[in-house]
FIVEXNU-865684 format. One record per residue (C-alpha): residue in three letters; chain; x, y, z. Coordinates in nm, 3 decimals, m for minus. Layout:
# residues N
@code: ALA unit: A c1: X c2: Y c3: Z
...
# end
This chain:
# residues 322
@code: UNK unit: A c1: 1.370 c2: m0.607 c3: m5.218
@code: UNK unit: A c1: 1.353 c2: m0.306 c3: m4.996
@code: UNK unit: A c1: 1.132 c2: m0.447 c3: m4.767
@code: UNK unit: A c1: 1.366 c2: m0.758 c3: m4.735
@code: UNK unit: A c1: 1.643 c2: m0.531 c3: m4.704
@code: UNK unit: A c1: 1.500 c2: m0.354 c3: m4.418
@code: UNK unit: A c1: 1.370 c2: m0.648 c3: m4.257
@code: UNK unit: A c1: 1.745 c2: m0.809 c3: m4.244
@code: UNK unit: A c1: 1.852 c2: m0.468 c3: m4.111
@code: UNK unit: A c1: 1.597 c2: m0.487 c3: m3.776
@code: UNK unit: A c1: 1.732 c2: m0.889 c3: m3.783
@code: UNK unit: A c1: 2.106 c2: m0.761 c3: m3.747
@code: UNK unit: A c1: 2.035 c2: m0.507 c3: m3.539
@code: UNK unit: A c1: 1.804 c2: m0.653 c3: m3.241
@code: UNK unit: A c1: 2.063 c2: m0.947 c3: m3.265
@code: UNK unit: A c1: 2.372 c2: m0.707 c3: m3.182
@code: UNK unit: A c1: 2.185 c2: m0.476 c3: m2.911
@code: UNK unit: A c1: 2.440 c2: m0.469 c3: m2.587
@code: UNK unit: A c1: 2.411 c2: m0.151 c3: m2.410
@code: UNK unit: A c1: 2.122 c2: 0.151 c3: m2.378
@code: UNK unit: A c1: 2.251 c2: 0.363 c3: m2.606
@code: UNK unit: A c1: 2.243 c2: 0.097 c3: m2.906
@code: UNK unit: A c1: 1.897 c2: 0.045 c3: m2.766
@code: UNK unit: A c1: 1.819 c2: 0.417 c3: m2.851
@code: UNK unit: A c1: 1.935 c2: 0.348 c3: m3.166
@code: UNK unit: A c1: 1.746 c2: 0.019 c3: m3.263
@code: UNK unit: A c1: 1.454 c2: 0.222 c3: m3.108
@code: UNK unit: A c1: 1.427 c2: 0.471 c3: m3.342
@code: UNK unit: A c1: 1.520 c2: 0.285 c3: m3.660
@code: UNK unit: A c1: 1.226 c2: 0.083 c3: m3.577
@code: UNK unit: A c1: 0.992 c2: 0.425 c3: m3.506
@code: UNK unit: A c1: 1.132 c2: 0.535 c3: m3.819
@code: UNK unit: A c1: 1.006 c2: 0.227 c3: m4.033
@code: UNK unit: A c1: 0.716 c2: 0.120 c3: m3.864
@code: UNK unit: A c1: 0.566 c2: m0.064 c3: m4.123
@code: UNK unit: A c1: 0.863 c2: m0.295 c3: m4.212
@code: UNK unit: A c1: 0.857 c2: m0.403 c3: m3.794
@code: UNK unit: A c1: 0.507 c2: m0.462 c3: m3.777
@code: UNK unit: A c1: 0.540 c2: m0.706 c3: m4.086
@code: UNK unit: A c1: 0.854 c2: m0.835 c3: m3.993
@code: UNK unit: A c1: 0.633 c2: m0.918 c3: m3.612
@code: UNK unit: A c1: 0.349 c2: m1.043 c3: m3.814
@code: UNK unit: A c1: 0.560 c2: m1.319 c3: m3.984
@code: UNK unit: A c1: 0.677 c2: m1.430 c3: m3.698
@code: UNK unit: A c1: 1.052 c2: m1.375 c3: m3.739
@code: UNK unit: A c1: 1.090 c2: m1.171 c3: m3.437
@code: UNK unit: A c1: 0.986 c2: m1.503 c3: m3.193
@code: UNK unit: A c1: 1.368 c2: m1.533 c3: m3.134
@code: UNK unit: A c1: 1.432 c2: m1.149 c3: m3.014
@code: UNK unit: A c1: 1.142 c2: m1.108 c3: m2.839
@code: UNK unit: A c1: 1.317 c2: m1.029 c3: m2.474
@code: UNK unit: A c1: 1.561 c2: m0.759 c3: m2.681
@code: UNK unit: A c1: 1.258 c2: m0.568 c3: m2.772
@code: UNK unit: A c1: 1.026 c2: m0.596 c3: m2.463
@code: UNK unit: A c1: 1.408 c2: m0.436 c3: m2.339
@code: UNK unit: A c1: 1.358 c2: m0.134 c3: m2.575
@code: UNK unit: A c1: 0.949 c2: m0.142 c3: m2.563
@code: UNK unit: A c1: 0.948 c2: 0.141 c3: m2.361
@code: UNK unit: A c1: 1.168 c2: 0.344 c3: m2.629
@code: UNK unit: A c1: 0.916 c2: 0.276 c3: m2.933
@code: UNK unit: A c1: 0.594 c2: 0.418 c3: m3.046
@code: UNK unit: A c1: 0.298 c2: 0.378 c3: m2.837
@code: UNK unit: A c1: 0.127 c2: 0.252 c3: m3.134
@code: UNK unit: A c1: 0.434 c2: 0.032 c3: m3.192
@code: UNK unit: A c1: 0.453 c2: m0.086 c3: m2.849
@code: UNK unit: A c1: 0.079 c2: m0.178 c3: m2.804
@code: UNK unit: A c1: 0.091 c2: m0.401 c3: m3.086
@code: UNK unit: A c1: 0.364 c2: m0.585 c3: m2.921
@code: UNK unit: A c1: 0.286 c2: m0.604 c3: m2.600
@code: UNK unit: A c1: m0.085 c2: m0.700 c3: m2.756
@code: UNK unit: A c1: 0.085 c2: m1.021 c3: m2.913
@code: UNK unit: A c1: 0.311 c2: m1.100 c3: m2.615
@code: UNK unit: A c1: 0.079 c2: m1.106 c3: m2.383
@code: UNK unit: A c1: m0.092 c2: m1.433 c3: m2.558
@code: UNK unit: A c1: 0.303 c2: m1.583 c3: m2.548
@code: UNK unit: A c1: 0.318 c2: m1.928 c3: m2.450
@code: UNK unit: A c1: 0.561 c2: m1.834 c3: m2.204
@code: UNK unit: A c1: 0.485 c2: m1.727 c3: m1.883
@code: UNK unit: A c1: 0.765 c2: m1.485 c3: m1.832
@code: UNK unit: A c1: 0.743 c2: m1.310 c3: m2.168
@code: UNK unit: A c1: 0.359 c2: m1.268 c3: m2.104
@code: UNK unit: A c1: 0.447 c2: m1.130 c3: m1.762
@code: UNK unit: A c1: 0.696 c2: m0.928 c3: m1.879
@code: UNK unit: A c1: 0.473 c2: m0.776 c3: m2.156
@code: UNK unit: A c1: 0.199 c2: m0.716 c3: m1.856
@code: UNK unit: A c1: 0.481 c2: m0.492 c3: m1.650
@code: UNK unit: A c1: 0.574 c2: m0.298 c3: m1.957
@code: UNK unit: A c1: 0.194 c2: m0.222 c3: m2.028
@code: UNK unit: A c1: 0.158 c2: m0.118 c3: m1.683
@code: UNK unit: A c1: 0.461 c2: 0.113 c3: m1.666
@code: UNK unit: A c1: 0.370 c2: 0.252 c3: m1.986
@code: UNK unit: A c1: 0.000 c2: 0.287 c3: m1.869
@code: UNK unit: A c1: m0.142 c2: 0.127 c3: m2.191
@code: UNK unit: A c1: m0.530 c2: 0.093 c3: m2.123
@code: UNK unit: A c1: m0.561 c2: m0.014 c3: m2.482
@code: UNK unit: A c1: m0.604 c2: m0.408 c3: m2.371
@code: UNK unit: A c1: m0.782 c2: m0.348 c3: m2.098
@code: UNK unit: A c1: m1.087 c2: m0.540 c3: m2.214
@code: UNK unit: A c1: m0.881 c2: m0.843 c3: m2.318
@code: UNK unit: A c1: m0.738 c2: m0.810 c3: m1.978
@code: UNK unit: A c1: m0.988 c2: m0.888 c3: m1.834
@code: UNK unit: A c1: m1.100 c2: m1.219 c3: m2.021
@code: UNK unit: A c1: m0.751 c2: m1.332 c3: m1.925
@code: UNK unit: A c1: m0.801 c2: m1.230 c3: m1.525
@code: UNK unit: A c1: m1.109 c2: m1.384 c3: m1.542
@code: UNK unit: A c1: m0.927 c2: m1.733 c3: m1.596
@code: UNK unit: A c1: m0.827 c2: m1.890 c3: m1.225
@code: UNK unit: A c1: m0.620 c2: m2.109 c3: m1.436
@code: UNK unit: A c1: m0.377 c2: m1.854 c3: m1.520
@code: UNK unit: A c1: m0.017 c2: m1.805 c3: m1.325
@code: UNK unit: A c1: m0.044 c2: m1.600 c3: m1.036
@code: UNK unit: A c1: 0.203 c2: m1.298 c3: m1.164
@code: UNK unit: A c1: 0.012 c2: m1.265 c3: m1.487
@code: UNK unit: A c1: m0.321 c2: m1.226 c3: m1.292
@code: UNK unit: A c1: m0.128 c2: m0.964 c3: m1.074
@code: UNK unit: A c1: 0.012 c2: m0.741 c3: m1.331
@code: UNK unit: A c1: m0.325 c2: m0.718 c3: m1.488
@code: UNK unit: A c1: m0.491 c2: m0.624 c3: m1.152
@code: UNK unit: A c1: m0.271 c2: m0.353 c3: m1.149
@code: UNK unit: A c1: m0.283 c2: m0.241 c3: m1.523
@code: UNK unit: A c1: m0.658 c2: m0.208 c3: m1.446
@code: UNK unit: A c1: m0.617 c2: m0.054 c3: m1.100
@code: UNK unit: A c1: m0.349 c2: 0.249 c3: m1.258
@code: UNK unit: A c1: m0.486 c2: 0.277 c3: m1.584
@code: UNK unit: A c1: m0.900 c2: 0.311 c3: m1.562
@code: UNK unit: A c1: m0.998 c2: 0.253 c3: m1.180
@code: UNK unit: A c1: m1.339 c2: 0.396 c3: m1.179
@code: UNK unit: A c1: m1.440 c2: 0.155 c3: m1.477
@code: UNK unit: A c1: m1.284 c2: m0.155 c3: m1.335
@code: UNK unit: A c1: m1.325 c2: m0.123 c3: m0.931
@code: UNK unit: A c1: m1.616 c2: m0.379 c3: m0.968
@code: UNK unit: A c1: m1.421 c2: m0.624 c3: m1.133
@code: UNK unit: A c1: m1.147 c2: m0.567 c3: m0.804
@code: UNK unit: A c1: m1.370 c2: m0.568 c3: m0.585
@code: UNK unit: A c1: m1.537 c2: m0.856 c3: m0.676
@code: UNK unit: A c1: m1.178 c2: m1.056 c3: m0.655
@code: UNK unit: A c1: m1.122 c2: m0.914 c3: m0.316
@code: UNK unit: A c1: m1.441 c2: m1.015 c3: m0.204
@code: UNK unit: A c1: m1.433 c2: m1.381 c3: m0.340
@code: UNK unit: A c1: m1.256 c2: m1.623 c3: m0.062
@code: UNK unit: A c1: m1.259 c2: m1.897 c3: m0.375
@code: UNK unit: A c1: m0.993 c2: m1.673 c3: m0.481
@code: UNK unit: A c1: m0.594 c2: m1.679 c3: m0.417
@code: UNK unit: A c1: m0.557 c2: m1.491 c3: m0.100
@code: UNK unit: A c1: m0.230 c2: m1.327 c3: m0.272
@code: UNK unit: A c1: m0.440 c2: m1.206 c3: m0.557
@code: UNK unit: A c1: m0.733 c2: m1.107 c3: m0.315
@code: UNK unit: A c1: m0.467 c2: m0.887 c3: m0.146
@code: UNK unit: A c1: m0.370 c2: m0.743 c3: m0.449
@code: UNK unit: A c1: m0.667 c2: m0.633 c3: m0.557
@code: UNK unit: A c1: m0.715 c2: m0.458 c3: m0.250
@code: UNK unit: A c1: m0.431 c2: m0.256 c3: m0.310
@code: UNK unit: A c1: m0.541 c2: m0.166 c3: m0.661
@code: UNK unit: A c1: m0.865 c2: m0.019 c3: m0.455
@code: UNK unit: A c1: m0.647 c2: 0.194 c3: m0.250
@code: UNK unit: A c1: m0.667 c2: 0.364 c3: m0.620
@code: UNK unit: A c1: m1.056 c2: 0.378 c3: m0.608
@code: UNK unit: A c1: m1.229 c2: 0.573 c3: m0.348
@code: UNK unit: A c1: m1.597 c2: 0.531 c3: m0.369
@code: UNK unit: A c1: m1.867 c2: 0.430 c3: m0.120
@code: UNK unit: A c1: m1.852 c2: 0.079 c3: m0.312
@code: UNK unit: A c1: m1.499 c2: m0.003 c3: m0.241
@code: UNK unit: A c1: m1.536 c2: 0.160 c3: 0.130
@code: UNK unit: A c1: m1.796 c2: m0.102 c3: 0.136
@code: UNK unit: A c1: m1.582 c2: m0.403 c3: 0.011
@code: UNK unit: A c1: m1.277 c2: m0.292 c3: 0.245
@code: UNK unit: A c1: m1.524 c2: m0.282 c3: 0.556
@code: UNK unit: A c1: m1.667 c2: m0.636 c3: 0.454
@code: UNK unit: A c1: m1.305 c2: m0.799 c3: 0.422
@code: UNK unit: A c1: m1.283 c2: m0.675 c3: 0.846
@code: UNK unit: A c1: m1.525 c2: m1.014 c3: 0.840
@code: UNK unit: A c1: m1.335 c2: m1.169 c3: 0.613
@code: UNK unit: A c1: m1.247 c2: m1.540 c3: 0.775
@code: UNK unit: A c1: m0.862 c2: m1.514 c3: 0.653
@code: UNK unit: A c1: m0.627 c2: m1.306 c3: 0.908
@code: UNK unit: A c1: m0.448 c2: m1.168 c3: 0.606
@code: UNK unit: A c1: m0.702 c2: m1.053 c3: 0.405
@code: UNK unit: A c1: m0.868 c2: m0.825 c3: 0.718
@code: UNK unit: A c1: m0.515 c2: m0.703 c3: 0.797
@code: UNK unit: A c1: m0.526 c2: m0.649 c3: 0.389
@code: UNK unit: A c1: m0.847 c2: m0.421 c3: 0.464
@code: UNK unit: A c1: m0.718 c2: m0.268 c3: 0.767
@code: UNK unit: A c1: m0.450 c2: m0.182 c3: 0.597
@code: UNK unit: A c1: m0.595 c2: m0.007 c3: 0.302
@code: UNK unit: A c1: m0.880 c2: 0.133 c3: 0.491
@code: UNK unit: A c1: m0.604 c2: 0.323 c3: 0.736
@code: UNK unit: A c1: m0.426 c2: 0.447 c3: 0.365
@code: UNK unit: A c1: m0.778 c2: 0.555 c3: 0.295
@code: UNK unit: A c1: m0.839 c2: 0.723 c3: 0.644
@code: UNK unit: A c1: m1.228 c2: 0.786 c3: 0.498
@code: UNK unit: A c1: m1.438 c2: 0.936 c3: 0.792
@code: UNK unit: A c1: m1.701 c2: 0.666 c3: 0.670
@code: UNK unit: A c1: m1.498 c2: 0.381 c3: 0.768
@code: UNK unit: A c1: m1.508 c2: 0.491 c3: 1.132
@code: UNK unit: A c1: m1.763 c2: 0.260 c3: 1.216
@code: UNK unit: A c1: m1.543 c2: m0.062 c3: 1.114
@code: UNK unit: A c1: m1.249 c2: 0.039 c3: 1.187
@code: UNK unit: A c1: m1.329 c2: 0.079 c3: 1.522
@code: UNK unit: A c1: m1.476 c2: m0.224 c3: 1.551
@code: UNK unit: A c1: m1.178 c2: m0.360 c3: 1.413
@code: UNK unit: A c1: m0.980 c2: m0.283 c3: 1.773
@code: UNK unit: A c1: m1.149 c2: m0.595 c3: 1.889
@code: UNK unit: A c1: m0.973 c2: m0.805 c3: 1.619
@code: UNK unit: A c1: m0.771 c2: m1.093 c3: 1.735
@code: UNK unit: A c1: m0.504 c2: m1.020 c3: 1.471
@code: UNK unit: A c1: m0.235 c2: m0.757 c3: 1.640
@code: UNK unit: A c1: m0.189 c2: m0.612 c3: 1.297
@code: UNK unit: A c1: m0.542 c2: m0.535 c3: 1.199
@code: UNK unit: A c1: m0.587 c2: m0.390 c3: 1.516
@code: UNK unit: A c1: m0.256 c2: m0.157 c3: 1.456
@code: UNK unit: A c1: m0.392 c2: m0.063 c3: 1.121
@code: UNK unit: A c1: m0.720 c2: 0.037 c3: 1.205
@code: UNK unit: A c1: m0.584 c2: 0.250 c3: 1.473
@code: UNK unit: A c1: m0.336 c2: 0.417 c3: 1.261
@code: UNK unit: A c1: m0.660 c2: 0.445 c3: 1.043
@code: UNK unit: A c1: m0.834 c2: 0.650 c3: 1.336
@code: UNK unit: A c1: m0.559 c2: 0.838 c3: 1.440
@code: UNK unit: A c1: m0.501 c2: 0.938 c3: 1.096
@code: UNK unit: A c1: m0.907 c2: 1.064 c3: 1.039
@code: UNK unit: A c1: m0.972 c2: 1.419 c3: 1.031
@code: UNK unit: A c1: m1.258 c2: 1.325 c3: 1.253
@code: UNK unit: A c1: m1.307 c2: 1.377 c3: 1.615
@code: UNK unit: A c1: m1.542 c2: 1.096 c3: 1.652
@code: UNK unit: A c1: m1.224 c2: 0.861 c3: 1.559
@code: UNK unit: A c1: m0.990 c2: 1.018 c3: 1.788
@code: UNK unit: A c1: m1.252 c2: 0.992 c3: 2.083
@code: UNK unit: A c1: m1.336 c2: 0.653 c3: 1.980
@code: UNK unit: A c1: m0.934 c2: 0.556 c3: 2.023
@code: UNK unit: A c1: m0.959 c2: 0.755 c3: 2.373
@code: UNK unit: A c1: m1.237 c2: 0.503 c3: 2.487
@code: UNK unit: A c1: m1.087 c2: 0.222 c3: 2.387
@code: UNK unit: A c1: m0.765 c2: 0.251 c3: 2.516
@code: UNK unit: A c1: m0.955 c2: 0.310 c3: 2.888
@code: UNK unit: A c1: m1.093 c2: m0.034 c3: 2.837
@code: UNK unit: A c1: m0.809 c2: m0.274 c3: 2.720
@code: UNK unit: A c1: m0.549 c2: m0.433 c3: 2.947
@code: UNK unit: A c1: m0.211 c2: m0.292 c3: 3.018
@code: UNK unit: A c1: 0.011 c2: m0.445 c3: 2.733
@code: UNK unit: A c1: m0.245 c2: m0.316 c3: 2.458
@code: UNK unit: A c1: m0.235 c2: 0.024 c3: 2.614
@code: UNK unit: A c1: 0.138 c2: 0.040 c3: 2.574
@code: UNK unit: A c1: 0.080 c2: m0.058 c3: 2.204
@code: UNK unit: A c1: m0.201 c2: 0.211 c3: 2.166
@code: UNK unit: A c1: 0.043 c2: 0.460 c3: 2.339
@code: UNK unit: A c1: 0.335 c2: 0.458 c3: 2.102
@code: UNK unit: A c1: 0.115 c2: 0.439 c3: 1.795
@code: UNK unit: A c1: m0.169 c2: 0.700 c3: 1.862
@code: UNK unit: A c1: 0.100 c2: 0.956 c3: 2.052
@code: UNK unit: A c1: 0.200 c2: 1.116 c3: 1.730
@code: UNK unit: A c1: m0.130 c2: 1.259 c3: 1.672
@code: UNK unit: A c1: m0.074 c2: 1.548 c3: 1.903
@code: UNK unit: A c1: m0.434 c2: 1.577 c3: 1.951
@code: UNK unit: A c1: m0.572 c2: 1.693 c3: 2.306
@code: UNK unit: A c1: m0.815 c2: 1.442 c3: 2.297
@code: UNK unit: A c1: m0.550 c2: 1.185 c3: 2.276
@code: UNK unit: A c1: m0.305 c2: 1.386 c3: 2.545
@code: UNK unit: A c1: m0.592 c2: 1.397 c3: 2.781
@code: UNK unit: A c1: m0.655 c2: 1.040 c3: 2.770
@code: UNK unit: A c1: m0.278 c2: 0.906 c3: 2.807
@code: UNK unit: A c1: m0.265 c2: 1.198 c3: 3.102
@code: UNK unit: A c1: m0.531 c2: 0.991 c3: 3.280
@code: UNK unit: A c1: m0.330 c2: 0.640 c3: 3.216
@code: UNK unit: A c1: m0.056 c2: 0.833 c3: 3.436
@code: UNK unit: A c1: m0.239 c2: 0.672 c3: 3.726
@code: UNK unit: A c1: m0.231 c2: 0.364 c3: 3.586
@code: UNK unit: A c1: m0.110 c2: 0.053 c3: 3.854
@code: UNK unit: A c1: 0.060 c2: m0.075 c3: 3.573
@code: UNK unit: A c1: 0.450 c2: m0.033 c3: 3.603
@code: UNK unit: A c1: 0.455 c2: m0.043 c3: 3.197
@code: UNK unit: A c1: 0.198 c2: 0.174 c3: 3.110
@code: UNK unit: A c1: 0.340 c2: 0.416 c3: 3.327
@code: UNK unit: A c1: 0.660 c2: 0.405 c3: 3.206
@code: UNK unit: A c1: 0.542 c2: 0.492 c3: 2.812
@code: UNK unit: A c1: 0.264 c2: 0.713 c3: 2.940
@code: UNK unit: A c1: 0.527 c2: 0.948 c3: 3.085
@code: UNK unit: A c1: 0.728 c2: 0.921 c3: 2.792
@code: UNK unit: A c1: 0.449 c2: 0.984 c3: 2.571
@code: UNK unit: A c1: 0.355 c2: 1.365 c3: 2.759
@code: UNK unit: A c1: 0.729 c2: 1.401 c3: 2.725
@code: UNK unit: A c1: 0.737 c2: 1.363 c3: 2.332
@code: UNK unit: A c1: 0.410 c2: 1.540 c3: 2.322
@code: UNK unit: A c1: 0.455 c2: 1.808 c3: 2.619
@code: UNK unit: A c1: 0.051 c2: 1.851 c3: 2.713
@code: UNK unit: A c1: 0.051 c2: 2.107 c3: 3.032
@code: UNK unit: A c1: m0.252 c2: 1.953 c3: 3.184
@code: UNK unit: A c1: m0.086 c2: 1.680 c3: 3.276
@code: UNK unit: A c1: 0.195 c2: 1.820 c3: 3.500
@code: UNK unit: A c1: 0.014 c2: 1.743 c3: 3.851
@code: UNK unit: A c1: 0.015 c2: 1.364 c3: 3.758
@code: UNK unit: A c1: 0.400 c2: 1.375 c3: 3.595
@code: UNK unit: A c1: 0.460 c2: 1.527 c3: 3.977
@code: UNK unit: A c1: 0.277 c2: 1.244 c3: 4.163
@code: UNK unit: A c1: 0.561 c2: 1.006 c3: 3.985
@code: UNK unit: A c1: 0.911 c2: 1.196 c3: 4.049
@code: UNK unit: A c1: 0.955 c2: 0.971 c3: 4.360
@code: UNK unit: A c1: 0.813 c2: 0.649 c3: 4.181
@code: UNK unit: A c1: 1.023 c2: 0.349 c3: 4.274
@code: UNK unit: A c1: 1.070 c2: 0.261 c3: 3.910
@code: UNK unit: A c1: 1.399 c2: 0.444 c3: 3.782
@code: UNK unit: A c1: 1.214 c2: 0.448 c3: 3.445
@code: UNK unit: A c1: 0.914 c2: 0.602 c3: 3.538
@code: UNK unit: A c1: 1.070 c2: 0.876 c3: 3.774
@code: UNK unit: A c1: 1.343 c2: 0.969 c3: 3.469
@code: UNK unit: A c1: 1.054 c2: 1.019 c3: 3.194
@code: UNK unit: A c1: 0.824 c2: 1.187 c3: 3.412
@code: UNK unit: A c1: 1.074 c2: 1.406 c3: 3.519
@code: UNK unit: A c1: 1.148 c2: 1.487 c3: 3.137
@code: UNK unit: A c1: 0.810 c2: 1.581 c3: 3.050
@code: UNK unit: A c1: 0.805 c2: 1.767 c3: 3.361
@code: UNK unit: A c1: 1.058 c2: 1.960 c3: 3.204
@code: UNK unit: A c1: 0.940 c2: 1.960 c3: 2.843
@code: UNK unit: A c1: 0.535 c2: 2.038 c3: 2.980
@code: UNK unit: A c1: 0.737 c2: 2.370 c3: 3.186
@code: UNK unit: A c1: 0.562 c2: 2.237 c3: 3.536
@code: UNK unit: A c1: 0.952 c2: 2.276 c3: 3.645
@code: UNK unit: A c1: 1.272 c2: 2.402 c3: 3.643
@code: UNK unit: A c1: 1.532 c2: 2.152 c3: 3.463
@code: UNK unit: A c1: 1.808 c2: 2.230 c3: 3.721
@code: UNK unit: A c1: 1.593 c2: 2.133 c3: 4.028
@code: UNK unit: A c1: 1.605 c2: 1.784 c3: 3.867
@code: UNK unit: A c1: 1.994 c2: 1.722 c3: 3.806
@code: UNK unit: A c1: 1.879 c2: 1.529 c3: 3.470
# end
């Protein structure tokens, strides 16, 4: 009779829970008699409230909570299995992990499912699942959306292996998933990915070619930041603009020396955010070139070479009239 009694009292309460604090409440009158939820869960009575408690989850045991989130995730529904996947993950249960995977493993399952558990696995135990990542990133059978999110799980690993998978996907036949690696590899910034990402300048995609030189730039290597100096010697005008603005932040002299020499560049444009550039980065070395282009037909080019003039201290600010 007890147990009955108690069982009718979790009934009435899940079915009159409106606002947090009578969440708190059902919360811990559910902690408090574990026992009488579990077998009230086990007989199947709680089918009905089962969003109400994946809204309190967070609030119960972790015992508690692992054995629901353990029988949600089989649900037959797709959005209480999903939303039993985003409550293990923000309660970093690694508990399941091993039945995760079984279910990941099925290219039959929804997409969010399969995402939620790439994460769970990437947040809660990344050393002991990076293969299984990896191996999704790598696999162009795969959903590209999935692939991608795998490879920000990796972002979690950092090992030779997954430095390994992230160069590879720079190969990769599908635009997204090498901006996907370019990406990561730049969150990375890993000296040992020097090699690919700077062979990832050449890419045809605008946006791997951004993220691999904000990977570069980023390095604590000077190999990177030379290898960003070459390059933007060798590519045309409108690409040296777009190397400008993203590699000027850096503040490094080996950086400043090579937008210095694009100050006697032919091109009107490069000229233009080259000047700017010394002027946002004042490098001294580079005030007898800012002086060749004070009288520069271009209004532009004369106004931010005469500010970084000013900022670099090759002259005095009233000479100018700015």
């Amino acid at each position: 009779m007890l147990i009955a009694r108690l069982m009718t009292d979790v009934l009435e309460l899940l079915s009159d829970v409106e606002s947090v604090n009578q969440r708190k409440e059902v919360a811990e009158y559910i902690n408090s008699h574990p026992d009488e939820f579990v077998s009230l869960f086990e007989s199947d009575k709680l089918e009905s409230h089962r969003d109400v408690i994946l809204d309190l989850v967070d609030l119960l045991s972790t015992k508690l909570a692992v054995i629901f989130i353990e029988r949600v995730i089989g649900d037959s529904n797709s959005r209480i299995r999903v939303r039993g996947l985003q409550a293990a993950y923000r309660m970093r249960i690694d508990s399941l992990n091993s039945q995760l995977v079984d279910i990941l493993a099925s290219t039959e399952e929804e997409f969010e499912v399969r995402k939620w558990i790439v994460h769970i696995l990437g947040s809660t135990d990344p050393a002991s699942y990076g293969r299984v990542l990896r191996r999704i990133a790598r696999d162009e059978r795969e959903d590209v959306n999935l692939r991608k999110e795998a490879v920000f799980a990796l972002t979690r690993v950092k090992s030779d292996e997954t430095l390994g998978t992230l160069c590879a996907l720079l190969g990769d036949s599908s635009t997204e998933m090498r901006e996907s690696g370019a990406w990561a590899l730049s969150n990375i910034s890993a000296p040992e990915s020097f090699n690919c990402l700077l062979a990832a300048l050449e890419d045809e995609s605008e946006k791997v070619r951004d993220w691999a030189i904000r990977g570069l730039r980023d390095m604590d290597d000077s190999r990177a930041l030379q290898g960003l100096a070459d390059t933007i010697m060798k590519v045309p005008p409108n690409e040296q603009v777009r190397m400008i603005r993203l590699i000027v932040e850096r503040r490094s002299e080996i950086i400043l020396r090579a937008i210095t020499q694009l100050l006697g560049s032919e091109d009107v444009e490069v000229l233009r955010v080259a000047s700017w550039a010394v002027g946002v980065s004042p490098y001294p070395p580079a005030v007898p070139a800012l002086r060749d282009l004070i009288d520069h037909a271009d209004e532009q080019v004369r106004y931010y070479s005469k500010v970084a003039l000013v900022r670099c201290g090759g002259i005095d600010p009233t000479e100018l009239h700015l």
